[in-house]
MDTraj code that builds the backbone (N, CA, C; nanometers):
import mdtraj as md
import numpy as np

residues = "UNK UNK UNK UNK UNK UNK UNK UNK UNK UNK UNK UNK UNK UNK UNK UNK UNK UNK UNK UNK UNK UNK UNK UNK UNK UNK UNK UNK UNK UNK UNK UNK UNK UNK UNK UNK UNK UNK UNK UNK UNK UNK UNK UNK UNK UNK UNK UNK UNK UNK UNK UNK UNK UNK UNK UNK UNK UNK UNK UNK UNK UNK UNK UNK UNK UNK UNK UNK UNK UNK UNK UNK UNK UNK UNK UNK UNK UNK UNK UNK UNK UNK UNK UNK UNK UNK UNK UNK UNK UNK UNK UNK UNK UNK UNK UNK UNK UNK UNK UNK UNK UNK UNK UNK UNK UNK UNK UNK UNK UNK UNK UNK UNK UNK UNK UNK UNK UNK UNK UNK UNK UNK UNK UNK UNK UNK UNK UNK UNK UNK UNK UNK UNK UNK UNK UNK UNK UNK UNK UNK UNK UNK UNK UNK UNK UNK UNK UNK UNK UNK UNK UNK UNK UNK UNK UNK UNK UNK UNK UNK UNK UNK UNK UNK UNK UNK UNK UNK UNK UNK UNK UNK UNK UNK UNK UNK UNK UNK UNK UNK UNK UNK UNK UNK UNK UNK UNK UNK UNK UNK UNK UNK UNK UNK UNK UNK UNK UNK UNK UNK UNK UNK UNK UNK UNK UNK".split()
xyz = np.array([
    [6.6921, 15.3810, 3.1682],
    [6.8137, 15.3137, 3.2129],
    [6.7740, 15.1952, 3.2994],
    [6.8257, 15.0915, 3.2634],
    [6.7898, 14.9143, 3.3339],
    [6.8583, 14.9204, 3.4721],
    [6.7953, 14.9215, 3.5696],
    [6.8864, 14.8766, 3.7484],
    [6.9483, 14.7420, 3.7428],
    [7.0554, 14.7278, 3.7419],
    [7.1080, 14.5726, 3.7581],
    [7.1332, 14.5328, 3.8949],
    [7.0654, 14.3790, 3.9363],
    [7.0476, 14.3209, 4.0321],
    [7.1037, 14.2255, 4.0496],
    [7.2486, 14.2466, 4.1406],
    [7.3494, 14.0961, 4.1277],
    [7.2600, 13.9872, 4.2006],
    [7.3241, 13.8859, 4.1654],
    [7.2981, 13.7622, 4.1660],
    [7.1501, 13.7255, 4.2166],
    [7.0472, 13.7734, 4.1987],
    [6.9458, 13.7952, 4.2213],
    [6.8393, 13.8509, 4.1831],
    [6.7352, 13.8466, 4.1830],
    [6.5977, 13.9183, 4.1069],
    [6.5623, 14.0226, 4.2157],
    [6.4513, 14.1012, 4.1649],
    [6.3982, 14.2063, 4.2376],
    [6.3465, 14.1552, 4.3600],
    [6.2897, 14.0376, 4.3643],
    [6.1451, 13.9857, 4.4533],
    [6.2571, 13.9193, 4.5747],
    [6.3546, 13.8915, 4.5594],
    [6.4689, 13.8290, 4.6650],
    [6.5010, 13.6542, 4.6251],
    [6.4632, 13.6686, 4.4834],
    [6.5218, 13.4835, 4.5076],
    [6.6643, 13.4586, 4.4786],
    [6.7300, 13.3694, 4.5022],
    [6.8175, 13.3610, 4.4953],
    [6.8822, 13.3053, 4.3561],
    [7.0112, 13.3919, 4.3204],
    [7.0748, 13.3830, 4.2034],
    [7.1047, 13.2401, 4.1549],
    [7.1116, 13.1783, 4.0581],
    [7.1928, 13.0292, 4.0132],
    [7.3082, 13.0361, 4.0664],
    [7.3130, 12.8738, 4.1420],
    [7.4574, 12.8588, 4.1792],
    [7.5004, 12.9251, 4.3338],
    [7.3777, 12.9681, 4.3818],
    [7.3354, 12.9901, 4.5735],
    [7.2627, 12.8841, 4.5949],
    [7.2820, 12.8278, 4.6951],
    [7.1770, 12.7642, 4.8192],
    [7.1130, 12.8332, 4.9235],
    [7.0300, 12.8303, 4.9462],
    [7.0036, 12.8844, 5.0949],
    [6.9565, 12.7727, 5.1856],
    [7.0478, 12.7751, 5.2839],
    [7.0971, 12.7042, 5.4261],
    [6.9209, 12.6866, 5.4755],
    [6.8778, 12.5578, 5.5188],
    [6.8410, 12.5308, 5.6070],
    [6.8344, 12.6761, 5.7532],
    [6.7386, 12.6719, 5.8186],
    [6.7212, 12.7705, 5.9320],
    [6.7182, 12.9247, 5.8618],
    [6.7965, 12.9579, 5.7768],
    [6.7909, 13.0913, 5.7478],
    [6.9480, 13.1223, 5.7363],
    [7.0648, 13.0170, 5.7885],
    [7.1673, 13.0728, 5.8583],
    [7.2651, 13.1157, 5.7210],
    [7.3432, 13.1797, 5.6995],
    [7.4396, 13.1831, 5.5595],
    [7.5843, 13.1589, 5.5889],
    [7.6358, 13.1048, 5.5731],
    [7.7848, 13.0756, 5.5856],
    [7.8482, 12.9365, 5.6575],
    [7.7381, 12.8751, 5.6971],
    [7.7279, 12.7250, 5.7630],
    [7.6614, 12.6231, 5.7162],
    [7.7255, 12.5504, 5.6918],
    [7.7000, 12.4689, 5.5635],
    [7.6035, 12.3058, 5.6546],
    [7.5662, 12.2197, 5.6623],
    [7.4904, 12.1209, 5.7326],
    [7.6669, 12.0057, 5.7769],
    [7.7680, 12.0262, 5.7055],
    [7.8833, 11.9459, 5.7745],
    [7.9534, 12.0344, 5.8461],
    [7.9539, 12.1358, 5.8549],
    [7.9911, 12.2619, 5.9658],
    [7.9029, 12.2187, 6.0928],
    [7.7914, 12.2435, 6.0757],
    [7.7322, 12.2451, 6.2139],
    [7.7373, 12.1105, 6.2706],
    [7.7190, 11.9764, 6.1778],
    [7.7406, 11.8596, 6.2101],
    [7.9304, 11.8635, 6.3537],
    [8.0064, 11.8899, 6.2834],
    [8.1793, 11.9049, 6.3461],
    [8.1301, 11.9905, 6.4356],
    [8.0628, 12.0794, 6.4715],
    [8.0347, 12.1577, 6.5871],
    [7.9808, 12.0717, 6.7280],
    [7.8966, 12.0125, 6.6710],
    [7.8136, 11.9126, 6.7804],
    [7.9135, 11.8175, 6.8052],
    [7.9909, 11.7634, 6.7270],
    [8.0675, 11.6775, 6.7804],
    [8.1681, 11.7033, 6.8820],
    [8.2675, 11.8262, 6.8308],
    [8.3639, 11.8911, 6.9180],
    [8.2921, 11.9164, 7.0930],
    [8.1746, 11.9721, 7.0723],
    [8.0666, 11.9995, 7.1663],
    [8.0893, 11.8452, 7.2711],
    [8.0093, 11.7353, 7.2165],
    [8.0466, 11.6075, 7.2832],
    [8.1399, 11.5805, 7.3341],
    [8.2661, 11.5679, 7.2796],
    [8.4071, 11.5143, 7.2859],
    [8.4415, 11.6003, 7.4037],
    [8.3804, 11.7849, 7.4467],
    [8.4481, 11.8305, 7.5084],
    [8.3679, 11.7936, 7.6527],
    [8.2132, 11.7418, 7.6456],
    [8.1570, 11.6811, 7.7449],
    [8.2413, 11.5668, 7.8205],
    [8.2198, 11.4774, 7.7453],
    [8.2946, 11.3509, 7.7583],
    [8.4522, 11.3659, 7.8377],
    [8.5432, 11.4550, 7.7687],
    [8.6515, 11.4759, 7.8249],
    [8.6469, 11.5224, 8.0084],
    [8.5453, 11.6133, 7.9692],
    [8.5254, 11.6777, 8.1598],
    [8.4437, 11.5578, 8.2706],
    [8.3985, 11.4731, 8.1624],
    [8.3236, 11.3901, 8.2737],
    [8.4013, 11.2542, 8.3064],
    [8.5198, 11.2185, 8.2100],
    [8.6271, 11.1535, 8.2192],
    [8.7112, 11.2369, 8.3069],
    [8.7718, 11.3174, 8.3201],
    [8.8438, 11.3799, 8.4110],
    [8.7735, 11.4052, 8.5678],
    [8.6314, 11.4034, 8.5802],
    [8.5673, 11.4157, 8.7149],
    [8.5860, 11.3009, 8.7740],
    [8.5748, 11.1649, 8.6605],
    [8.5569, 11.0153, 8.6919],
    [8.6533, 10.9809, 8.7571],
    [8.7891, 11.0609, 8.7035],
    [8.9400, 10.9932, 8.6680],
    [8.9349, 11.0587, 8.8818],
    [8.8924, 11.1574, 8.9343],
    [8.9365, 11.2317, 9.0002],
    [8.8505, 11.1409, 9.1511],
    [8.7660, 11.1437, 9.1386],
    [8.6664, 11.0477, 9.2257],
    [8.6989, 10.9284, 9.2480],
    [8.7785, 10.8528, 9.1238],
    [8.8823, 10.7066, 9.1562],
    [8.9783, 10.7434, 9.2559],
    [9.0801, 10.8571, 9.2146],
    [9.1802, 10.8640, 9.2831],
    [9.1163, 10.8823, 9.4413],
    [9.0236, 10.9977, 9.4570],
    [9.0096, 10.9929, 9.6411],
    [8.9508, 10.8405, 9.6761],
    [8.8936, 10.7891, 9.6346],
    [8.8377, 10.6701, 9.6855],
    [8.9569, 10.5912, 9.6713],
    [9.0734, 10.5991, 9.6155],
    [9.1829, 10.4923, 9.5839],
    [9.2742, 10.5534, 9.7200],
    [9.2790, 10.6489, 9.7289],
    [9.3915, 10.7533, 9.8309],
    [9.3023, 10.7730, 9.9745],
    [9.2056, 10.7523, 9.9666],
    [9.0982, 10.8062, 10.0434],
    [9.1540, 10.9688, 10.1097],
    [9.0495, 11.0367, 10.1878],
    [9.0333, 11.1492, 10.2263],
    [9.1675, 11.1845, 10.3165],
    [9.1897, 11.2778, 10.2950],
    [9.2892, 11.3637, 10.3766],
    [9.2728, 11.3418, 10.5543],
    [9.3573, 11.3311, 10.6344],
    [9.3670, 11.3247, 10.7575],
    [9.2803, 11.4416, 10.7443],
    [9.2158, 11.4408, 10.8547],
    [9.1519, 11.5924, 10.9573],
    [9.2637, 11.7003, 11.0413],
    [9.3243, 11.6069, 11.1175],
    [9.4511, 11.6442, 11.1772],
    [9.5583, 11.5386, 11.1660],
    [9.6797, 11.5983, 11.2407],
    [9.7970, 11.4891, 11.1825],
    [9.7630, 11.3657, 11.3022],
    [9.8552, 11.3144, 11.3000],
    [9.8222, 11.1658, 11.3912],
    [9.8891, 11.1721, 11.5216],
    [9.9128, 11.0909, 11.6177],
    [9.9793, 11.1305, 11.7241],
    [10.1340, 11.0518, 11.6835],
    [10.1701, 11.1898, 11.7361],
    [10.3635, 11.1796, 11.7112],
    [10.4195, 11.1915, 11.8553],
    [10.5680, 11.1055, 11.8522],
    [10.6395, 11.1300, 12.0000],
    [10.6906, 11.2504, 12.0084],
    [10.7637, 11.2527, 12.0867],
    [10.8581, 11.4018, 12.0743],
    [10.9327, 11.3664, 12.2389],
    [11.0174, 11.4645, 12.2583],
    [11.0788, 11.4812, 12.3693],
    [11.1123, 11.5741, 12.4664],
    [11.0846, 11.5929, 12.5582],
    [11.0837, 11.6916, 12.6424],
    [11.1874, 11.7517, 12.6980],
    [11.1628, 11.8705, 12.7858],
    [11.3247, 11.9470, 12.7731],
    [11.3688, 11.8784, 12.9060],
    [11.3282, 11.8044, 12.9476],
    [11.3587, 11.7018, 13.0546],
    [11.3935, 11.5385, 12.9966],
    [11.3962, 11.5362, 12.9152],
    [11.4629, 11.4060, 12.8302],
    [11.3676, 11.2906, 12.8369],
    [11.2228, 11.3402, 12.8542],
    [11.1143, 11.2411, 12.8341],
    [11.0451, 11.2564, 12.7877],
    [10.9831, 11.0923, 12.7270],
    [10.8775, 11.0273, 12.6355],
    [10.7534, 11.1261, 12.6036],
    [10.7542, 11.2219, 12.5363],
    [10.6318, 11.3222, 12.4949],
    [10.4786, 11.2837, 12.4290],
    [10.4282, 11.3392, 12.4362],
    [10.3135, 11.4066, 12.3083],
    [10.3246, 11.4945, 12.2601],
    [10.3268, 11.5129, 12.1081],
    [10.3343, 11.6579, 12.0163],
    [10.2186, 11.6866, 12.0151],
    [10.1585, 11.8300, 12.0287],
    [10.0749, 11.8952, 11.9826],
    [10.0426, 11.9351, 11.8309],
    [9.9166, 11.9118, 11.7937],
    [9.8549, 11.9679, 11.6353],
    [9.9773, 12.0752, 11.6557],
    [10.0435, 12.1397, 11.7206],
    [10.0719, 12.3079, 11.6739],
    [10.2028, 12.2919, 11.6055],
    [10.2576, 12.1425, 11.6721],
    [10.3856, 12.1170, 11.6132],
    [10.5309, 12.1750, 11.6915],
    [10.4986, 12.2589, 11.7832],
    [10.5405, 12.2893, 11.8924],
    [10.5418, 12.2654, 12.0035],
    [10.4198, 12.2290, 12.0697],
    [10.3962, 12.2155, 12.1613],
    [10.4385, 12.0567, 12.2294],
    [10.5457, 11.9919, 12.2959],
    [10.5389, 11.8608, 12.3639],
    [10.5150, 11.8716, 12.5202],
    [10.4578, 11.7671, 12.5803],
    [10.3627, 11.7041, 12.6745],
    [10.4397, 11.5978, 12.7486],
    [10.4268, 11.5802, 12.8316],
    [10.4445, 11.4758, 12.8508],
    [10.3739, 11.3333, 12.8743],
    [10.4302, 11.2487, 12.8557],
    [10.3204, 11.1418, 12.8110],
    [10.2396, 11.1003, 12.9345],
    [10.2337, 11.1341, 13.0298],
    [10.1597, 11.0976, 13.1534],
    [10.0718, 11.2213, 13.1307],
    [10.0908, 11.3081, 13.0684],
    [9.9917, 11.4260, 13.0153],
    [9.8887, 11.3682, 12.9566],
    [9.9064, 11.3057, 12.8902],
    [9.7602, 11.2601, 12.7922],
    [9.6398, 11.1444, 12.9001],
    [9.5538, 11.2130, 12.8348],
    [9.4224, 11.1531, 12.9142],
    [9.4117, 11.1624, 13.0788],
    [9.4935, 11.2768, 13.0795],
    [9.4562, 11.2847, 13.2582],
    [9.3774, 11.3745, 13.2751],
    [9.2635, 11.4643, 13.2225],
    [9.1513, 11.4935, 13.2562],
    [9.1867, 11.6683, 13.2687],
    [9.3326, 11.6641, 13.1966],
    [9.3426, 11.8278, 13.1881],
    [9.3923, 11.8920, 13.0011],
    [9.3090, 11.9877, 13.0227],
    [9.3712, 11.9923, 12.8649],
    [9.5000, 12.0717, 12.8345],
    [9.5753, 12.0154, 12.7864],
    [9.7166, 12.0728, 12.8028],
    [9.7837, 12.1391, 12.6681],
    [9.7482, 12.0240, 12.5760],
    [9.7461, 12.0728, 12.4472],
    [9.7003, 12.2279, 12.3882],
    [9.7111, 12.3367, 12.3058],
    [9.6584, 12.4659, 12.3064],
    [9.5401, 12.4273, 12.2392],
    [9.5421, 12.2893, 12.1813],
    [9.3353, 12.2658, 12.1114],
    [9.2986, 12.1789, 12.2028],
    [9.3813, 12.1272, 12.3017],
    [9.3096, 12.0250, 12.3806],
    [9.3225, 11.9093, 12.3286],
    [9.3878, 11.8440, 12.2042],
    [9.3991, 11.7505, 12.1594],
    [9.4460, 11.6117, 12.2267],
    [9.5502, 11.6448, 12.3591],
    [9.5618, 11.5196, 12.4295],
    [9.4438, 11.4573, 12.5358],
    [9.2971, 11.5498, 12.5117],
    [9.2403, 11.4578, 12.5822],
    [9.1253, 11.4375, 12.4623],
    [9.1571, 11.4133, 12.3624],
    [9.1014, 11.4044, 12.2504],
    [8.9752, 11.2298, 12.2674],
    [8.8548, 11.2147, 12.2637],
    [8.7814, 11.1085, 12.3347],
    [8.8345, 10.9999, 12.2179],
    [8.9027, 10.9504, 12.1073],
    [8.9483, 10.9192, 12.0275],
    [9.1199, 10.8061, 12.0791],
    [9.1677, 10.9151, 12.1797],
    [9.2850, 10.8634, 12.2690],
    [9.2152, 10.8078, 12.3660],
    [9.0946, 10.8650, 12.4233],
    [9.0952, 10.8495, 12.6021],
    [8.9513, 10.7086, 12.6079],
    [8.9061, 10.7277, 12.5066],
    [8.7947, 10.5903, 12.5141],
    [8.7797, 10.4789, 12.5913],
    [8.9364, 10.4186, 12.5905],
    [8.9602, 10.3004, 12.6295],
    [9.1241, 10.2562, 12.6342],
    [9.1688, 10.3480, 12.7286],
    [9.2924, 10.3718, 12.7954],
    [9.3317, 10.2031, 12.8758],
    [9.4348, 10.2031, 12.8139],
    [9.5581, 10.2325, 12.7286],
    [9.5433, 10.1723, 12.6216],
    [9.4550, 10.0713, 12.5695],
    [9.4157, 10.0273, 12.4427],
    [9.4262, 10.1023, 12.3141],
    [9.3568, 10.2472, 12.3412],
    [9.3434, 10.3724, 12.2939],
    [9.4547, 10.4599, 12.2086],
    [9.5448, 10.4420, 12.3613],
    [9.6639, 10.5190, 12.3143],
    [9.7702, 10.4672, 12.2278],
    [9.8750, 10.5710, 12.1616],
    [9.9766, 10.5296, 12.0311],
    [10.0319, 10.4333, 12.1318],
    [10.0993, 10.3609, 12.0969],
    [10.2364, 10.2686, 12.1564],
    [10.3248, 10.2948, 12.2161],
    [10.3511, 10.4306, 12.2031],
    [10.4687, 10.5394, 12.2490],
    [10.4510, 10.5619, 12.3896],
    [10.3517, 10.6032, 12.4279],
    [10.2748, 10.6060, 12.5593],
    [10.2583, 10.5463, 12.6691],
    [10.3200, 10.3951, 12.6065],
    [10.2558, 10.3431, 12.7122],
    [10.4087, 10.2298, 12.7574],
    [10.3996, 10.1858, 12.8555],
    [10.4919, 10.1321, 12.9236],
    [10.4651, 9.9690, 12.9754],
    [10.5014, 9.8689, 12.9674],
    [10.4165, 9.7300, 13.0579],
    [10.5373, 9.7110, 13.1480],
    [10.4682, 9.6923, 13.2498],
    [10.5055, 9.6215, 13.3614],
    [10.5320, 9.4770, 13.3332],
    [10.6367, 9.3875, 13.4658],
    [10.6541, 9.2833, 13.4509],
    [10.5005, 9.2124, 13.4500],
    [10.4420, 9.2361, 13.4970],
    [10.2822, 9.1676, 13.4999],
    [10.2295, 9.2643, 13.3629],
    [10.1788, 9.1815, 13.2343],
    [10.1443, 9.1865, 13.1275],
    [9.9901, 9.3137, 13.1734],
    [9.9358, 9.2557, 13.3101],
    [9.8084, 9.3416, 13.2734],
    [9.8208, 9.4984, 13.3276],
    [9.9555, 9.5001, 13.3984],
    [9.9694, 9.6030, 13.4127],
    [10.0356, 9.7357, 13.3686],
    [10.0694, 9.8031, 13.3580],
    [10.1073, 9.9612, 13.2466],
    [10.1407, 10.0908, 13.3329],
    [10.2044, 10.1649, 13.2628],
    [10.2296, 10.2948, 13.3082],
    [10.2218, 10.3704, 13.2097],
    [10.2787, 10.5125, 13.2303],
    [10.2970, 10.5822, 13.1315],
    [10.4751, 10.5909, 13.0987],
    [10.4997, 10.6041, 12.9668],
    [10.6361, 10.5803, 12.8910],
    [10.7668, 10.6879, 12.9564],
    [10.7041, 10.8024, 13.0132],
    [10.7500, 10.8817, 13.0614],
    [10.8209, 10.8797, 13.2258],
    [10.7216, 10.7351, 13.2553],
    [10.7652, 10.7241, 13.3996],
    [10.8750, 10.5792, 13.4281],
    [10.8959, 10.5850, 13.3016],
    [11.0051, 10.4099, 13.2927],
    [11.1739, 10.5230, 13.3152],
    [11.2444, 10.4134, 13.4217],
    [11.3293, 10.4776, 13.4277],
    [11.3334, 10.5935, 13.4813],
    [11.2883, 10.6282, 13.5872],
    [11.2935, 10.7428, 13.6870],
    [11.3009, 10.7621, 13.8178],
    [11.3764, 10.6283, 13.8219],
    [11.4330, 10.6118, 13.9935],
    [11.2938, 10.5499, 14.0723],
    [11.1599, 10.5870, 14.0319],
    [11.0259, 10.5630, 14.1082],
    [10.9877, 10.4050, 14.0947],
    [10.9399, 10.3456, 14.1760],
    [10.8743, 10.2105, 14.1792],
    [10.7575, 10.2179, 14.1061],
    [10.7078, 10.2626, 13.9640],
    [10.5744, 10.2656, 13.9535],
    [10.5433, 10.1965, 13.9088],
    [10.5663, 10.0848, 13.8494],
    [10.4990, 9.9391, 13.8750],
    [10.4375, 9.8513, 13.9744],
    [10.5331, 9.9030, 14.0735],
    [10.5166, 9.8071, 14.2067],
    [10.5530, 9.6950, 14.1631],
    [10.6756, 9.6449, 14.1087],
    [10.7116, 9.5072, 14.1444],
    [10.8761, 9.5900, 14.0870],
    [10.8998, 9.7103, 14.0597],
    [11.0153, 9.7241, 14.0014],
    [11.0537, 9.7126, 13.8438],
    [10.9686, 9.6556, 13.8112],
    [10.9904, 9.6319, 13.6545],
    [11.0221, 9.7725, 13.5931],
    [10.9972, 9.8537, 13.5992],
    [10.9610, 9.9525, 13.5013],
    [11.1159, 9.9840, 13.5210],
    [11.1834, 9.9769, 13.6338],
    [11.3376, 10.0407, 13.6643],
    [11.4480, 9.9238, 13.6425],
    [11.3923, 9.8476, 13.6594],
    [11.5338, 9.6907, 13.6506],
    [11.4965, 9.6048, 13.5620],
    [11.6343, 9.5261, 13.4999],
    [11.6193, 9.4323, 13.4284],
    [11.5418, 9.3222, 13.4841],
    [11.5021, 9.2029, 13.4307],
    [11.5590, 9.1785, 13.2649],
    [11.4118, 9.2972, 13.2064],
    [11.3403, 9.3170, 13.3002],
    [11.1811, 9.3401, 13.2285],
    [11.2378, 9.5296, 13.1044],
    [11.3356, 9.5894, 13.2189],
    [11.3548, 9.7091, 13.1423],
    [11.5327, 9.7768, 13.1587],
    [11.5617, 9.8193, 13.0868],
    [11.7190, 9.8575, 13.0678],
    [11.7173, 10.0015, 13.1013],
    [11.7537, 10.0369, 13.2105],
    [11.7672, 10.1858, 13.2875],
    [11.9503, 10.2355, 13.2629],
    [11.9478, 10.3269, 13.2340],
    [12.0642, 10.3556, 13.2473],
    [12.1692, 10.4081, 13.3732],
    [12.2819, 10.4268, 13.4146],
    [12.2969, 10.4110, 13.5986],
    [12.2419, 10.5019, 13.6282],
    [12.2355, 10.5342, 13.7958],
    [12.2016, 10.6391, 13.8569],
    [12.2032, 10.7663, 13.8548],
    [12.1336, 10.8640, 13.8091],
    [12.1810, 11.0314, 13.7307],
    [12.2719, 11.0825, 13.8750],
    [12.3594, 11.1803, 13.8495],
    [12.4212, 11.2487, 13.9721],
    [12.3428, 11.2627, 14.0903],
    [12.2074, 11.2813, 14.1230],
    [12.1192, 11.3268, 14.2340],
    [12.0758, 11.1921, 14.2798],
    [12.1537, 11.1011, 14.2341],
    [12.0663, 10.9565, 14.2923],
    [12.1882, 10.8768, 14.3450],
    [12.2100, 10.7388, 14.4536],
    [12.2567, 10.6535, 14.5149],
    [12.1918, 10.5222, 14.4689],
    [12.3110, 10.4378, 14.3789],
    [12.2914, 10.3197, 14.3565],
    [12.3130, 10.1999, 14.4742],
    [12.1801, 10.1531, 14.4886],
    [12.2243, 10.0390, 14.6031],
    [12.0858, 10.0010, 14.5604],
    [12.0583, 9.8617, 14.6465],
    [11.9717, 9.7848, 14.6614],
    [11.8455, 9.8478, 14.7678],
    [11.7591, 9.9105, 14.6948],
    [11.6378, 9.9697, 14.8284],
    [11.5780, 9.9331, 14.8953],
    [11.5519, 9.9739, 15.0138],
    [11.4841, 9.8964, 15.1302],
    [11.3360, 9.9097, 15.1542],
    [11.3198, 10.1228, 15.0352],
    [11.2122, 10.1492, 15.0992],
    [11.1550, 10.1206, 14.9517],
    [11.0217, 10.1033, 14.9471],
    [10.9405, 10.0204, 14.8169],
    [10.8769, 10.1495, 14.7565],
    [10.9397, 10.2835, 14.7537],
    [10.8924, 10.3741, 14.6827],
    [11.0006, 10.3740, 14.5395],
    [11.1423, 10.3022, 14.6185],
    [11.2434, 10.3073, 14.4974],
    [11.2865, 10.1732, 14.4626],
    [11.4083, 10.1650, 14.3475],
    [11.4211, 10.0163, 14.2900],
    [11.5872, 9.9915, 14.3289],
    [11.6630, 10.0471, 14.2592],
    [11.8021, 10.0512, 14.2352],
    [11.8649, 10.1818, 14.2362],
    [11.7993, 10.2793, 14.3127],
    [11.8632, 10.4047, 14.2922],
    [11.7754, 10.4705, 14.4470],
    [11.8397, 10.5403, 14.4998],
    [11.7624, 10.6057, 14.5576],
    [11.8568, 10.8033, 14.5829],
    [11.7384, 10.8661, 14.6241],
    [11.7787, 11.0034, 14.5889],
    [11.9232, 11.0292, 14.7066],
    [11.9675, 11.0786, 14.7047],
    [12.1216, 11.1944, 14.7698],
    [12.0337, 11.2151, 14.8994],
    [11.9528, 11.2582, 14.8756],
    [11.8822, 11.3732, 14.9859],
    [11.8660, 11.2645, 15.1444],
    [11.8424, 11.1184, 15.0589],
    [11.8388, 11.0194, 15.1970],
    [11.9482, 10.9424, 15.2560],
    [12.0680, 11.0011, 15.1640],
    [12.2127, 10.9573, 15.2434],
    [12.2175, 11.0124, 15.3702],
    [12.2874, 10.9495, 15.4671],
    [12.3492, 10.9998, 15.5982],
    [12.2426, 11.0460, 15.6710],
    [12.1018, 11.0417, 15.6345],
    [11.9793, 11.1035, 15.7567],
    [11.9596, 11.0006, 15.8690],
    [12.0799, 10.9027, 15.9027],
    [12.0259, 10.8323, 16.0256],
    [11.9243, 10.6506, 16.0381],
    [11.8483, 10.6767, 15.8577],
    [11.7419, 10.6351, 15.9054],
    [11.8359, 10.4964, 15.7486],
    [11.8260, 10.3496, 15.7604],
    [11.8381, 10.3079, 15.6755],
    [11.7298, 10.3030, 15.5428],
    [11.7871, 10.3219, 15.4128],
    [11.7178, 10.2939, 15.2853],
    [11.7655, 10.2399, 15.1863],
    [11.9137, 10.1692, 15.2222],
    [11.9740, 10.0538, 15.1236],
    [11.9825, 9.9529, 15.2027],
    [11.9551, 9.7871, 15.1239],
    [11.9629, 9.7078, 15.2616],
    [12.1127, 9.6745, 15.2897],
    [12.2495, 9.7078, 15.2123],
    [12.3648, 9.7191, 15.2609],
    [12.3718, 9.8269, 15.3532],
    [12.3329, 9.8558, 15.3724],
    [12.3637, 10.0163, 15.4855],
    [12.4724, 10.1309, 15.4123],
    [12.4806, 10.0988, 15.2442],
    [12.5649, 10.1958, 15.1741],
    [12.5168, 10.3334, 15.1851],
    [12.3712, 10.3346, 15.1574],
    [12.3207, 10.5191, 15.1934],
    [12.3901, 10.5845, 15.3482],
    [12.4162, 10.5032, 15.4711],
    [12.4744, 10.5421, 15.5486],
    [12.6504, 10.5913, 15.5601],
    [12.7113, 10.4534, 15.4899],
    [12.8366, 10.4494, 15.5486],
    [12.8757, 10.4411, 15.3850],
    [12.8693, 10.4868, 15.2986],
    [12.9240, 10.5193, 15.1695],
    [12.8709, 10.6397, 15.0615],
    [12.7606, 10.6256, 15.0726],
    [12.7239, 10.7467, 15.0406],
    [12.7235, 10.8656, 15.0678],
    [12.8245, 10.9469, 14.9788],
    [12.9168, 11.0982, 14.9958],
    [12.7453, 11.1845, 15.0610],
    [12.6442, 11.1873, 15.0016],
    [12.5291, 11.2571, 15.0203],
    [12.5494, 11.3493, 14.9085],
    [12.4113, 11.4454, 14.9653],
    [12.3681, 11.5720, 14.8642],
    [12.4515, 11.6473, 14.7663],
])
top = md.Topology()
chain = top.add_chain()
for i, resn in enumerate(residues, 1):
    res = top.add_residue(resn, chain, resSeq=i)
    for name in ("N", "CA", "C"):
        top.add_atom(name, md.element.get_by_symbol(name[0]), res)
traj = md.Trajectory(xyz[None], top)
């Protein structure tokens, strides 16, 4: 009885009408593996276009803040602040760069603000006097106090104060700690501190 041997001889050659593949491989033809390498490329190319595309944008956007920037805010006393990184936390603006850390990271004495005071600081902060070279802090404009020393910071034209709060006496001051207001507490003590003599003989007091 004859053994029949499909498509093939005993010794292993191959039947008429087979190829055998390059490498050994069977079922991958030389334009198969060709479309493989390519897809392969295209999917290189795509990821290194998308890294490219991504490296434009930060250099176009540049880098993310570290922290946020300095913001105003207002205090539960109705003055000129510093916000804290925490977003909670406000200061007051005579707070910053005075050599205490107040902030919960310490951020208002941050060497970034305090370098080269008042140059340094946001805009918010800071206050000018009628004399250009001189400054305060934003917090202290408008608070009955002479801290300019020439008055500017409390009277026109240099600054717009609003009138005297209840605890204060509008008159003209005598003593050079105040401008246009002086406190209740120095009505009727005897001693003059308006140069009308109103803290004496008009002013209800305390």
């Amino acid at each position: 009885m004859n053994k029949i041997f499909p498509q093939g001889d005993v010794n292993g050659v191959a039947a008429a009408g087979t190829k055998a593949l390059p490498g050994g491989e069977a079922g991958c033809s030389p334009c198969c593996c060709s479309r493989q390498g390519a897809c392969l490329s295209a999917f290189v190319l795509l990821l290194l276009a998308t890294l490219a595309a991504l490296i434009a944008l930060v250099t176009i956007l540049g880098h993310p803040p570290r922290a946020p920037g300095a913001q105003a805010c207002v205090t539960l006393t109705n003055r000129t602040g510093f916000l804290c990184h925490d977003r909670s936390s406000c200061i007051l603006a005579s707070g910053v760069c005075d050599g205490i850390r107040t902030c919960p990271h310490g951020e208002d004495e941050d060497e970034a603000l305090c370098r080269d005071v008042p140059q340094s600081l946001p805009s918010f902060l800071v206050a000018r006097c009628g004399d250009p070279a001189s400054w305060i802090y934003s917090d202290h404009k408008c608070d009955g106090t002479n801290n300019c020393g020439d008055c500017s910071d409390e009277l026109s034209p240099v600054t717009a104060c609003p009138p005297c709060g209840p605890g204060w006496w509008r008159c003209p001051s005598t003593v050079f700690q105040y401008c246009g207001c002086i406190p209740r507490s120095l009505c009727r003590d005897h001693v003059q501190h308006c140069s009308d003599w109103s803290d004496e003989y008009g002013c209800p007091g305390p």
